[in-house]
N, C-alpha and C positions, 0 to 999 in steps of 0.2 A: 509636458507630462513628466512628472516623477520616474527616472526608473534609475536601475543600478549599472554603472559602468560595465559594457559587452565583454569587455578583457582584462580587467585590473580587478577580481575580487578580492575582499579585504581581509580575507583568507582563506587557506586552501580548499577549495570543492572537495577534493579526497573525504578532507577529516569532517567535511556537514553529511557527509554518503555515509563515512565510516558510525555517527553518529547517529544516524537517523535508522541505518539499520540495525544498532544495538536497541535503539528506543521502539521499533516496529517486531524486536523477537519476542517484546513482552506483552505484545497484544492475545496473540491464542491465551497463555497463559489467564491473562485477565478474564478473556470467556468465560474458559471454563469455572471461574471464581464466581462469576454472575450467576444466578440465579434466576433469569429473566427470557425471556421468548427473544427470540436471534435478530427479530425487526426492533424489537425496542432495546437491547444492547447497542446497534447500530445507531438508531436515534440517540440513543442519550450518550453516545461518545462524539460524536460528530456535534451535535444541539449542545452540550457543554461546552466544546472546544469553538463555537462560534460565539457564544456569551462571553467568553475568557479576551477572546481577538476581537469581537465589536467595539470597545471602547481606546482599545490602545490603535486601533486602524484607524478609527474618526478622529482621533488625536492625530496621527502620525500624517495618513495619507488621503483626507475624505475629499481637498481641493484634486488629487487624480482618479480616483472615483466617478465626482461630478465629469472629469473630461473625459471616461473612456467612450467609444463609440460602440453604436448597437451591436457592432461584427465583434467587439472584444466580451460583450458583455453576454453575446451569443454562444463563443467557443467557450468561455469559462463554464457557463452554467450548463453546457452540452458534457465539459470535464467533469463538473460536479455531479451531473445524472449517468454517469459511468462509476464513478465514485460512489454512490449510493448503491447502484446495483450491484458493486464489488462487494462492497460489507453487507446486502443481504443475503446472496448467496453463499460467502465465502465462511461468516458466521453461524451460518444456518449450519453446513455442511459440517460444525462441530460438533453439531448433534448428533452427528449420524456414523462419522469416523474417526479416526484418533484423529491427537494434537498433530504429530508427524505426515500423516500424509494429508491431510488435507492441507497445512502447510506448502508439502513440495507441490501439490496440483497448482495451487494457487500461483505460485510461484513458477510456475511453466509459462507465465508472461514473456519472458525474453523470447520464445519461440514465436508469439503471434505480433508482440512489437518487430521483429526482424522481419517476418512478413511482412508485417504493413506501414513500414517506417518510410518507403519511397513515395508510399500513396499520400500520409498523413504529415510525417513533420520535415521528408525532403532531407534526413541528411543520408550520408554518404556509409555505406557500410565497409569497414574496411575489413581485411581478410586475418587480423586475428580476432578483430570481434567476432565476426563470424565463426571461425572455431570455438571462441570464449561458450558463444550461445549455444554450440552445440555440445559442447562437452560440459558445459551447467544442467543441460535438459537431460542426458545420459546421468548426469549425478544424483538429479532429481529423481530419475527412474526407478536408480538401484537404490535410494533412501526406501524406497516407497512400494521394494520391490515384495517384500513380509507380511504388505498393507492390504493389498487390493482383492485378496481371495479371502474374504469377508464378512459374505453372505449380499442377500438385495437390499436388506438398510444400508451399509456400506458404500454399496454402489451407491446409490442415490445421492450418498455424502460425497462420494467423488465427483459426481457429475455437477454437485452444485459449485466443490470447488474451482473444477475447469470452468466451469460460467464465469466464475468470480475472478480465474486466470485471465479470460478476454476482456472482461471489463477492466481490468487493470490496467493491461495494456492501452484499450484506446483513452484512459485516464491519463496514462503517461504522456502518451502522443500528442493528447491535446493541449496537455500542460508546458512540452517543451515549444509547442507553438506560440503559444499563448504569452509564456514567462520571457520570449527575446525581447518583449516590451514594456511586462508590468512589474511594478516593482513584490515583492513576493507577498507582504499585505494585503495588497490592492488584490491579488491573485486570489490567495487563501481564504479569505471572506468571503469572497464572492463564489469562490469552489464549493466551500466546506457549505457555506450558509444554502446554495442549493441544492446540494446534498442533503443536508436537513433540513430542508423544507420539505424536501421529496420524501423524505425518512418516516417524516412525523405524521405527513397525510395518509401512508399507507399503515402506519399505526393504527391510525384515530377511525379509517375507512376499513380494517380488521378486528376493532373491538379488543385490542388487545390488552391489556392491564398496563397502566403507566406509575402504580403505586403500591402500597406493600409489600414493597421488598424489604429483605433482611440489610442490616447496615453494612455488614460487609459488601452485599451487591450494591450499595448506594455509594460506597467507597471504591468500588472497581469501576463503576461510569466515571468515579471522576479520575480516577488515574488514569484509564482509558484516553479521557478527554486531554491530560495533559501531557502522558507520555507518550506512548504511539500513535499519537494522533497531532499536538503541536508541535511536539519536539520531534518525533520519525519521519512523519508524514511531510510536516513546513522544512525541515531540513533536507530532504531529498527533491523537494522541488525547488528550495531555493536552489539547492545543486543544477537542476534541469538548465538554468541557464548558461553554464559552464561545460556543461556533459550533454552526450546526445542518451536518449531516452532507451539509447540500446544497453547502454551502458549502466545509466542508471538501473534498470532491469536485472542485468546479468550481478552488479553491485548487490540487491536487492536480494538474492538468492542466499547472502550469509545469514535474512532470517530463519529458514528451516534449520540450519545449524544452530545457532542461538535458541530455538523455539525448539528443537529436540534436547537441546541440556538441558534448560527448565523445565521440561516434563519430566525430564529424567528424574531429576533432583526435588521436584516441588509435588510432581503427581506420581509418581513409581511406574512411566511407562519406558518400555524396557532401551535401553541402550546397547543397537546391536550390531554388528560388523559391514551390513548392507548401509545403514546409516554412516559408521565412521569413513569407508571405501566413499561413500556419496558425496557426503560432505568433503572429501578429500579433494575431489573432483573437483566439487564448488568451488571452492579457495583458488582451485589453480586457474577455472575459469575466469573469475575476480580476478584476478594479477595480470591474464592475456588479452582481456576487456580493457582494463585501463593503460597497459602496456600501448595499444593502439591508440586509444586515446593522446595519450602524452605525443 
């Protein structure tokens, strides 16, 4: 089987993390730009980015494909149907509350990965990640802390976020399993594509519109599909094979920073000192996270 050298990558993990979490801050953004019900924005970012990757993957790697075995092609598509429930909840939940805190909810994944990182992918937590993750989820807090007295739409929008926090997580977990053996094509097809199959059925089984939309929402699924979703999404899991999944996570948190300047700037939602204090936090989590790491 095809896979990528365990200790020699062909460049640094850092800068595909640093990368993929610029390319995953312009996902809300993009949302909000759509014009479309929150299951079919997820389908058609996901359903595009697997049309884009089906043909360069059958080129590249369909001879590791045909070899993976039923347990590889099990844990993927069990990643993929955590990935699907991620974008429906987590998109949905921008209906209901700002870009900013649904954001940090969502991103309170480092908490439930550090939970369940001994049960799921078996690495080792060492004691400034663990700080890292707890002082990301305090940043998270105080981002979010302006957010939550909101009324009961709001809530709702929070609660779907934290959904879409768990499922991230066991997203991660399965994919740092997964990625010690496949190469990250073989992986992402097989992720994304049953992620979108799941996506589209509960579309097509809710009668939901899959057409007339405005061009610019027919423009945001596809940037969708190509930026926070091949280029954020495929670069933090090719990362998974170098980083453990805590890491990744706590990494993952400079989206709500990145995703509160673009609102800032694109939508006119406010930029305020619980947020800057927040994000502050973040960063330093980021630095203590991979400080252990190295």
């Amino acid at each position: 089987m095809k896979t990528e050298a365990p200790h020699e990558p062909p460049f640094p993990p850092s800068l595909a993390l640093v990368s993929g979490v610029l390319a995953v801050s312009t996902g809300a953004i993009l949302v909000r730009l759509a014009d479309a019900p929150a299951l079919v924005i997820a389908a058609y970012r996901v359903g595009l980015a697997v049309l884009i990757l089906a043909p360069i993957a059958w080129w590249k790697v369909r001879g590791e494909l045909y070899r993976l075995t039923r347990h590889d092609y099990q844990l993927t598509m069990l990643a993929g149907l955590f990935l699907a429930l991620h974008f429906g909840t987590w998109i949905s939940s921008l209906d209901y509350t700002s870009v900013a805190t649904s954001v940090v909810l969502v991103n309170t994944n480092p908490l439930w990965v550090g939970l369940l990182t001994s049960v799921i992918s078996h690495d080792r937590l060492r004691g400034l990640t663990l700080i890292g993750i707890a002082i990301s989820v305090i940043g998270g807090i105080i981002i979010g802390l302006g957010e939550f007295a909101m009324g009961g739409r709001a809530l709702w929008g929070d609660l779907l976020a934290l959904a879409g926090s768990i499922c991230a997580a066991f997203y991660l977990l399965l994919g740092r399993n997964v990625r010690r053996k496949l190469s990250l094509l073989a992986y992402v097809l097989v992720c994304y594509g049953s992620a979108a199959l799941i996506l589209w059925v509960m579309v097509f089984a809710l009668r939901l519109p899959i057409t007339g939309f405005s061009g610019q929402t027919y423009t945001a699924f596809l940037v969708m599909a190509l930026v926070p979703q091949i280029i954020g999404h495929s670069s933090y899991n090719w990362a998974l094979k170098w980083f453990s999944a805590s890491l990744i996570a706590v990494g993952l948190l400079g989206e709500p920073i990145g995703s509160t300047i673009l609102a800032y700037i694109l939508l006119g939602e406010g930029l305020t000192w619980p947020k800057v204090v927040g994000g502050t936090l973040i960063l330093a989590a980021i630095y203590l996270a991979a400080r252990s790491e190295q």
